[in-house]
C-alpha positions as CSV (number, residue, x, y, z in Angstrom):
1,X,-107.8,-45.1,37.3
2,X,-111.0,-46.6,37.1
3,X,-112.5,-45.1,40.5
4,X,-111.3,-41.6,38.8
5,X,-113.0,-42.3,35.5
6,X,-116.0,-43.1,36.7
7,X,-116.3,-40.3,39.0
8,X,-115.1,-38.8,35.9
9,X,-118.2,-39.9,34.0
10,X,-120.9,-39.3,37.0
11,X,-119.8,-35.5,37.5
12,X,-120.6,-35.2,33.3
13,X,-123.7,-36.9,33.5
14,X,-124.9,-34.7,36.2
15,X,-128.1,-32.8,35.3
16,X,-127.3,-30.0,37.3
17,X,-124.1,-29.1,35.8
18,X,-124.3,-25.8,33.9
19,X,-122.0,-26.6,31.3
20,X,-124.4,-29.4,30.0
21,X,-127.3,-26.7,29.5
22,X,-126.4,-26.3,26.1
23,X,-126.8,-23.1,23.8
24,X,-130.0,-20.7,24.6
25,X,-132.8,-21.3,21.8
26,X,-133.0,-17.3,21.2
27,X,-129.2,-17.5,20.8
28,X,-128.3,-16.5,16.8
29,X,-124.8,-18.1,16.2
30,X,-124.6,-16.6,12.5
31,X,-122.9,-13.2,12.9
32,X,-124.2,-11.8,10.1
33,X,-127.6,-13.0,11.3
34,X,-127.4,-11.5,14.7
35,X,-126.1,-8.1,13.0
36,X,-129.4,-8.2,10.8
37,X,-131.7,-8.6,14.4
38,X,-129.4,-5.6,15.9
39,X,-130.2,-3.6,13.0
40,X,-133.7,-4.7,13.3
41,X,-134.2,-3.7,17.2
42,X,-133.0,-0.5,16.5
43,X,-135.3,0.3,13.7
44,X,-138.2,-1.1,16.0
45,X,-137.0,1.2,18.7
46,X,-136.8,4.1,16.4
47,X,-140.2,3.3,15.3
48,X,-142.1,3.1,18.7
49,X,-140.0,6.2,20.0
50,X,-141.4,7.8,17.1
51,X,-145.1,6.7,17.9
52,X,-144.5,7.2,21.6
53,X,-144.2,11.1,20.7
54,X,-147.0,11.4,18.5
55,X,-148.8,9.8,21.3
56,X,-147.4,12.4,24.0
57,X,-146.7,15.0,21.6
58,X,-149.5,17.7,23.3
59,X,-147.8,17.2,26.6
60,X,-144.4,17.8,25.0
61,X,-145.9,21.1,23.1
62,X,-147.3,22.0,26.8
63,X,-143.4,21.7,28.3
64,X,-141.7,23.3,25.1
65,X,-144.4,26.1,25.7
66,X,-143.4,26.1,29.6
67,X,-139.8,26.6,28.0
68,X,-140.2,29.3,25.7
69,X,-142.2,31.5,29.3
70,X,-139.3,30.5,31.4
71,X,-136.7,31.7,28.8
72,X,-138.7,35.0,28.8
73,X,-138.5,35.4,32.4
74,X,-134.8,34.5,32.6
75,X,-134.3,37.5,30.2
76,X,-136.6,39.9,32.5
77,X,-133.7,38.5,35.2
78,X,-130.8,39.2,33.3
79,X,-131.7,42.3,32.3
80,X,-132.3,43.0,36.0
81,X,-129.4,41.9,37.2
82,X,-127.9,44.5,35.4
83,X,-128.9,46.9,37.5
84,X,-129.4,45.4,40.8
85,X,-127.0,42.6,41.9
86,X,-129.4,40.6,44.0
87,X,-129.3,37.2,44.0
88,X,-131.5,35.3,41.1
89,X,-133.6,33.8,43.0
90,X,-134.9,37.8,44.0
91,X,-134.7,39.1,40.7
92,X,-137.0,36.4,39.3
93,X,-139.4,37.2,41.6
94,X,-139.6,41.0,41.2
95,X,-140.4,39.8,37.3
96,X,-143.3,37.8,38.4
97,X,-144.9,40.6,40.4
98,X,-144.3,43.6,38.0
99,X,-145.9,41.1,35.6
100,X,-148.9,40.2,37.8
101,X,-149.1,44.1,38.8
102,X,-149.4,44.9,35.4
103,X,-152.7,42.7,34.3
104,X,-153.8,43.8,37.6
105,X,-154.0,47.0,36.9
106,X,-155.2,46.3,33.5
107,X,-158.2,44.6,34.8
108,X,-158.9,47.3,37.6
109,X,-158.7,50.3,35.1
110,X,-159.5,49.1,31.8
111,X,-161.3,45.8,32.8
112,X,-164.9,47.2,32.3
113,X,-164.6,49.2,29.2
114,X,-162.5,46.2,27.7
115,X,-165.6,43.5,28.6
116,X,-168.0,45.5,27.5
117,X,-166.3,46.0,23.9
118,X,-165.5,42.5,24.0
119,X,-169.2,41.9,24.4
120,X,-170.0,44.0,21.2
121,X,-167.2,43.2,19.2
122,X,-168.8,40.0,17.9
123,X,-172.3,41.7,17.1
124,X,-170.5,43.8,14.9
125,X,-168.3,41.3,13.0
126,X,-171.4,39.6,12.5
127,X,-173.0,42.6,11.4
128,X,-170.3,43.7,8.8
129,X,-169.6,39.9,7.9
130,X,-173.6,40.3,6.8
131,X,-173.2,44.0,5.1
132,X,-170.1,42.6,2.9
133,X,-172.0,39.5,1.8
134,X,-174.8,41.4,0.3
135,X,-172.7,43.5,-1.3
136,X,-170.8,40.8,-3.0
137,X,-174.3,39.2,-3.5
138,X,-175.2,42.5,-5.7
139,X,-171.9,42.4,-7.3
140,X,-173.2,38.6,-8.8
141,X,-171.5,36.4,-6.1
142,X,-174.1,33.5,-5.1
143,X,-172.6,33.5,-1.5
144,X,-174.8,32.9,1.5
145,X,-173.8,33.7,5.2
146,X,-175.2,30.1,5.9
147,X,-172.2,29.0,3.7
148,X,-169.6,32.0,5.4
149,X,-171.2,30.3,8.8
150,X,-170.3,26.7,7.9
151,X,-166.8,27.6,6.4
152,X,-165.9,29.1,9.4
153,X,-167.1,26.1,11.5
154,X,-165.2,23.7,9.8
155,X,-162.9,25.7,10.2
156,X,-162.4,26.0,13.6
157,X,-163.3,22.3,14.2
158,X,-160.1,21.5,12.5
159,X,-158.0,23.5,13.7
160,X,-156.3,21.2,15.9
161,X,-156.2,18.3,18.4
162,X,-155.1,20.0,21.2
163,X,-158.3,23.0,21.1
164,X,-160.8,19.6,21.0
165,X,-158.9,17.3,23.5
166,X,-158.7,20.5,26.7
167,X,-163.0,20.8,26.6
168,X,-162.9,24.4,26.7
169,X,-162.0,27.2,28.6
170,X,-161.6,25.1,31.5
171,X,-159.3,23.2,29.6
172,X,-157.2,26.3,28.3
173,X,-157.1,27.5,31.9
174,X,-155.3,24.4,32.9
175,X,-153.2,24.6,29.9
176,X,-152.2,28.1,30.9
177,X,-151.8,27.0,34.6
178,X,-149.7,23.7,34.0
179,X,-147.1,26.5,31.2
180,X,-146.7,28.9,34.3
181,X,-145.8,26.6,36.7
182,X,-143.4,24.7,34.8
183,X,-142.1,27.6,34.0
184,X,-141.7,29.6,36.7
185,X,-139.6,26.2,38.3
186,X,-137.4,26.2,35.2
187,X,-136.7,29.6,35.2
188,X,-136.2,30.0,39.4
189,X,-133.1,26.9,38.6
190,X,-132.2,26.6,34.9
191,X,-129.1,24.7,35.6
192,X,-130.7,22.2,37.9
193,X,-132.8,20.9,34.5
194,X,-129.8,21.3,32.4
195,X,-127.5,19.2,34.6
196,X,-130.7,16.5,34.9
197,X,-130.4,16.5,30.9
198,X,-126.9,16.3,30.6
199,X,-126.5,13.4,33.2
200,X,-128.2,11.2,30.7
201,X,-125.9,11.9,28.3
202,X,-122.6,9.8,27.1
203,X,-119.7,11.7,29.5
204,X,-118.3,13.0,25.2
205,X,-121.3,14.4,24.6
206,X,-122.0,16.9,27.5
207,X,-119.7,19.5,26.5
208,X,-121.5,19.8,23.0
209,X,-125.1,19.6,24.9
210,X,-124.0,22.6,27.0
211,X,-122.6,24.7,24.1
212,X,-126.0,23.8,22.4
213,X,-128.3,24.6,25.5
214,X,-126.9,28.0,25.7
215,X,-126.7,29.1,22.1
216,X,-130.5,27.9,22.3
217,X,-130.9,29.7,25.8
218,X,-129.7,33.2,24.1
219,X,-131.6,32.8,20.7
220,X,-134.5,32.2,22.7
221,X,-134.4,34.7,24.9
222,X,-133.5,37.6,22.6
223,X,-136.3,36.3,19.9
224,X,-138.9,36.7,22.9
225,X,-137.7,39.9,23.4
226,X,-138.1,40.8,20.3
227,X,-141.5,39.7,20.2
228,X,-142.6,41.7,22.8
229,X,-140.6,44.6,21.5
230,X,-143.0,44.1,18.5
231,X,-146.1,43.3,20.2
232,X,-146.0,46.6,22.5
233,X,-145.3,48.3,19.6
234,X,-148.3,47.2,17.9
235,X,-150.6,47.1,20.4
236,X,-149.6,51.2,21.9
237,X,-149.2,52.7,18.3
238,X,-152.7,51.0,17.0
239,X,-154.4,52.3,20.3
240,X,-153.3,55.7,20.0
241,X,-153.6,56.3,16.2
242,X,-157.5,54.7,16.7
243,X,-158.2,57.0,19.4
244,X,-157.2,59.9,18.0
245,X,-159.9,59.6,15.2
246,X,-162.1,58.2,17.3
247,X,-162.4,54.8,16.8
248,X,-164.9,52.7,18.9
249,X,-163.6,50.2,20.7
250,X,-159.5,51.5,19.9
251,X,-158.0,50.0,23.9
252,X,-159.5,46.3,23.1
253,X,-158.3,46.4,19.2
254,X,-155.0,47.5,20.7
255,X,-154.8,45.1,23.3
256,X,-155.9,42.5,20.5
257,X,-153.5,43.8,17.5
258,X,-150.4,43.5,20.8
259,X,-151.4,40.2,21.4
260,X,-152.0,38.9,17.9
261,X,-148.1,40.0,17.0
262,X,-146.8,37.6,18.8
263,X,-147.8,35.0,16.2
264,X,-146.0,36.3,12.7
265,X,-147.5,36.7,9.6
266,X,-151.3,35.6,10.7
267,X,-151.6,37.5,14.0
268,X,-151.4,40.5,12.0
269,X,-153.8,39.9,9.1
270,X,-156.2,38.8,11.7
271,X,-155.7,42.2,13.7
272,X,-156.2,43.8,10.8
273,X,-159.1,42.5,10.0
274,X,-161.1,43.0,13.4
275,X,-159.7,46.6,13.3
276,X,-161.3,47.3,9.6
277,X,-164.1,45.3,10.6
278,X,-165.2,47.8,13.5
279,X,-163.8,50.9,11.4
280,X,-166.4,50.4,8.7
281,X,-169.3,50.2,11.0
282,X,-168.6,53.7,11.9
283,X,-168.3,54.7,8.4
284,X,-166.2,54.7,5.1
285,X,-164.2,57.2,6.1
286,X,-163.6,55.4,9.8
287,X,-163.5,52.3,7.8
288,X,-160.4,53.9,5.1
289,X,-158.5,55.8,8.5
290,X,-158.1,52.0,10.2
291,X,-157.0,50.7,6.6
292,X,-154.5,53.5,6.7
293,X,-153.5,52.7,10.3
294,X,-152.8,49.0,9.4
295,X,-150.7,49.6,6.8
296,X,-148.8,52.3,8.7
297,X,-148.0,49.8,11.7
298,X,-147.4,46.9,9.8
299,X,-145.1,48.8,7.2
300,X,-143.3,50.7,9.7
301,X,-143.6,47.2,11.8
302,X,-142.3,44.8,8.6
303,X,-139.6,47.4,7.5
304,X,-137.9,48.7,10.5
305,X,-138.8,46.7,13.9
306,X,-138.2,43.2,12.8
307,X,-135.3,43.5,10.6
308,X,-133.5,44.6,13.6
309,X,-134.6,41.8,15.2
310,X,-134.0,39.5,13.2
311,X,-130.4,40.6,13.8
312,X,-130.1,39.7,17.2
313,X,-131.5,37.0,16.3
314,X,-132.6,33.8,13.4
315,X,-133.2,35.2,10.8
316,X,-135.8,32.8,9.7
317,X,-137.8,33.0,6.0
318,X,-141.0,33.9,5.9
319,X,-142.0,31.1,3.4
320,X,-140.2,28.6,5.9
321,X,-142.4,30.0,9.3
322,X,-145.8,30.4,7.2
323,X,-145.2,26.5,6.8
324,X,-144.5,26.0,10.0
325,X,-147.4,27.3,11.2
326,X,-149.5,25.6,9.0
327,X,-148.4,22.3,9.7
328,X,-148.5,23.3,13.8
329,X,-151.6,24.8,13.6
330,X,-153.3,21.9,12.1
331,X,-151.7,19.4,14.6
332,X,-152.1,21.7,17.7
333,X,-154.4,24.2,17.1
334,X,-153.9,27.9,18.4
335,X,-151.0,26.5,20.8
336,X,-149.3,25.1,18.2
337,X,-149.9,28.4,16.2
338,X,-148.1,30.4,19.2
339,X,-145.0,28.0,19.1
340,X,-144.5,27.3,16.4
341,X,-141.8,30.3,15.4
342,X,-139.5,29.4,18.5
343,X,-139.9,25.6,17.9
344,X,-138.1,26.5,14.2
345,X,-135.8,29.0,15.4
346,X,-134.6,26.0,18.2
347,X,-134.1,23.6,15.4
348,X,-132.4,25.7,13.1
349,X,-129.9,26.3,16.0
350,X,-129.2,22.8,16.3
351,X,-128.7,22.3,12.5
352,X,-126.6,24.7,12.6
353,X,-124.2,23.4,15.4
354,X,-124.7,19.6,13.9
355,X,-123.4,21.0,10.4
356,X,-120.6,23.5,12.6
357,X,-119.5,19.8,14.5
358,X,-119.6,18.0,11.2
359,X,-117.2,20.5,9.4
360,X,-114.5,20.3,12.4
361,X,-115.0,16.6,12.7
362,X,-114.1,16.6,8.7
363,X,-111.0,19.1,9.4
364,X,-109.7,17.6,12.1
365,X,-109.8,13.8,10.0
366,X,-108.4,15.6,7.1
367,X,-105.4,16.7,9.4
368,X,-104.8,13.3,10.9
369,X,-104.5,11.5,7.5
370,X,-102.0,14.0,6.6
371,X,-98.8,13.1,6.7
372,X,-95.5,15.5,7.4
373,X,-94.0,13.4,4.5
374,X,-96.4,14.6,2.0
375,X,-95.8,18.2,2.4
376,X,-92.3,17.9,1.6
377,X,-91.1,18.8,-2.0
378,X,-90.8,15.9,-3.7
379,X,-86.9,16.2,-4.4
380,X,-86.5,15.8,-0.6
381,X,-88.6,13.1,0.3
382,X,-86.3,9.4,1.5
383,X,-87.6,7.8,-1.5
384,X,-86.2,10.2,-4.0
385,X,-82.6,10.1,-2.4
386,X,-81.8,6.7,-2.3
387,X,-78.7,5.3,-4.1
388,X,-80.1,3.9,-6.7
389,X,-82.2,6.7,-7.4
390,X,-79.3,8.9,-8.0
391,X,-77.6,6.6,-10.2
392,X,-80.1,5.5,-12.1
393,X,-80.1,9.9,-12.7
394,X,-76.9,9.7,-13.7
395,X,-77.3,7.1,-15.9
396,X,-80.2,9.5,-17.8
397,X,-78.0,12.4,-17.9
398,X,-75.4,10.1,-19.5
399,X,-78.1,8.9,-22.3
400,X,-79.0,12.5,-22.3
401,X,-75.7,13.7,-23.2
């Protein structure tokens, strides 16, 4: 007994024992205490995640752009595969070249007319910039061009971070380069990416990522389509009503009025502009025709074209994308401009399918507290026809009588 109590003692007092460590110094043994640092962590988590993005938020903009290309050519694909049953791979391809065929034809035939207006388009916005202040200067306006000058620069130095961070065209270019090739990758393998994301996610919440992916997949797609639905429209119709009076410079105001579309609302005051800009320094008359023409396209363009858009697609409120675009274009400059219509259209998609889960999630808990025995009449439920129950009824009918 004494042999086995001592070893007893020596294998307790042993300083390598790990039960005689004790309790860690970060450990919190209050439960309400470590509930509070839980709660804690993940506010701090939320917090950094938060300034993490801000941080990275032009490289995100640069992928979500690369999403919104490869969503266009996954429509051109579609729609191909319509017609030819090739494999997808194929079919994406034959979208890339028509594409790349297409500016190269526009810079082989129209390239040199198209420079050299681009050349004199800025003389004469200066020109007519000059011509309206000096009117407005007879009219008793004190405004200078000096002033017009340094509006316009502030202006466009704050326009956004993105337009000061790329240094230029070079920067653009690479901009423009790092959007194709992401994606053209996306679009070549969509599902390779959208496994990739779902694989992160809890095995219960796949099902509702995929549902999600592809209700964003086919509003994208069909708003881009749109778009360019729009923007050829502009850009063709503005070109051929220009030319027919005449209008110097009418190919690169098309080409400009096309591409300006694709940003709503402010691409098309901004065509409209340019075109009544140039139209005046032919003339008053010139100057009234391209008024006339901007109101035609854009009425024609407001009334018609994109309420049939919008229902193939979000219908999204003007009020709602004009602040949009504020708020992106201030952040991210032109890029942000550009993206910021799908970027609202993506999120109202996935409001709407967080308030479409919440409503089943509420229907299917109001079904499981229901019970059968509450949607009996109340004369038949257990309760009602006990013994004592039915006496104590015949008992009031006896008083009654």
């Amino acid at each position: 007994m004494t042999e086995h109590g001592a070893g007893t003692n020596t294998a307790s007092s042993d300083p390598d024992d790990i039960s005689q460590i004790g309790s860690s110094p970060t450990r919190i043994s209050d439960a309400s205490l470590r509930y509070e640092a839980k709660r804690a962590l993940v506010w701090a988590s939320v917090i950094g995640l938060i300034i993490l993005t801000v941080y990275i938020s032009q490289s995100l903009l640069v992928i979500f752009g690369a999403m919104v290309l490869a969503s266009m050519i996954d429509g051109g694909a579609r729609l191909l595969g319509r017609a030819i049953k090739i494999p997808r791979v194929w079919r994406v391809v034959i979208v890339l070249l028509v594409t790349l065929a297409f500016f190269v034809w526009l810079a082989a035939y129209a390239g040199t007319q198209i420079s050299r207006e681009a050349a004199q388009l800025p003389q004469i916005v200066e020109s007519q910039i000059s011509v309206a202040i000096q009117w407005l200067d007879a009219q008793g306006f004190g405004i200078r061009q000096d002033d017009i000058k340094g509006f316009a620069g502030n202006l466009m130095g704050g326009v956004g971070t993105v337009t000061r961070a790329i240094g230029g065209i070079l920067g653009g270019l690479t901009t423009l380069f790092l959007i194709t090739i992401i994606g053209i990758y996306v679009a070549m393998e969509p599902q390779l990416y959208e496994r990739g994301v779902a694989w992160m996610l809890p095995r219960e919440k796949r099902g509702d990522f995929y549902q999600t992916a592809s209700i964003m997949g086919t509003t994208m797609r069909k708003l881009m389509a749109g778009r360019l639905v729009g923007m050829v429209f502009e850009g063709a119709v503005t070109w051929i009503m220009l030319s027919i009076y005449g209008v110097p410079m009418a190919a690169l105001l098309g080409i400009l009025t096309g591409l300006l579309a694709f940003i709503p609302n402010i691409g098309a005051l901004m065509a409209g502009v340019l075109m009544v800009m140039v139209g005046f320094s032919g003339g008053t008359d010139m100057g009234l025709y391209t008024v006339f023409v901007y109101f035609v396209v854009q009425t024609f363009d407001g009334y018609v074209v994109i309420p049939l858009i919008a229902k193939k697609t979000v219908d999204l409120a003007p009020a709602l994308v004009l602040a949009a675009q504020l708020i992106m274009g201030i952040l991210f400059g032109i890029l942000g401009l550009f993206l910021a219509d799908p970027m609202l259209a993506m999120i109202k998609v996935m409001l709407e399918r967080r308030a479409e889960k919440n409503g089943a999630d509420g229907e299917d808990a109001s079904l499981e507290n229901r019970s059968p025995e509450n949607d009996r009449p109340e004369n038949d439920r257990p309760e009602n026809n006990r013994p004592e129950n039915n006496r104590r009824g015949e008992g009031a009918i006896a008083d009654g009588a």
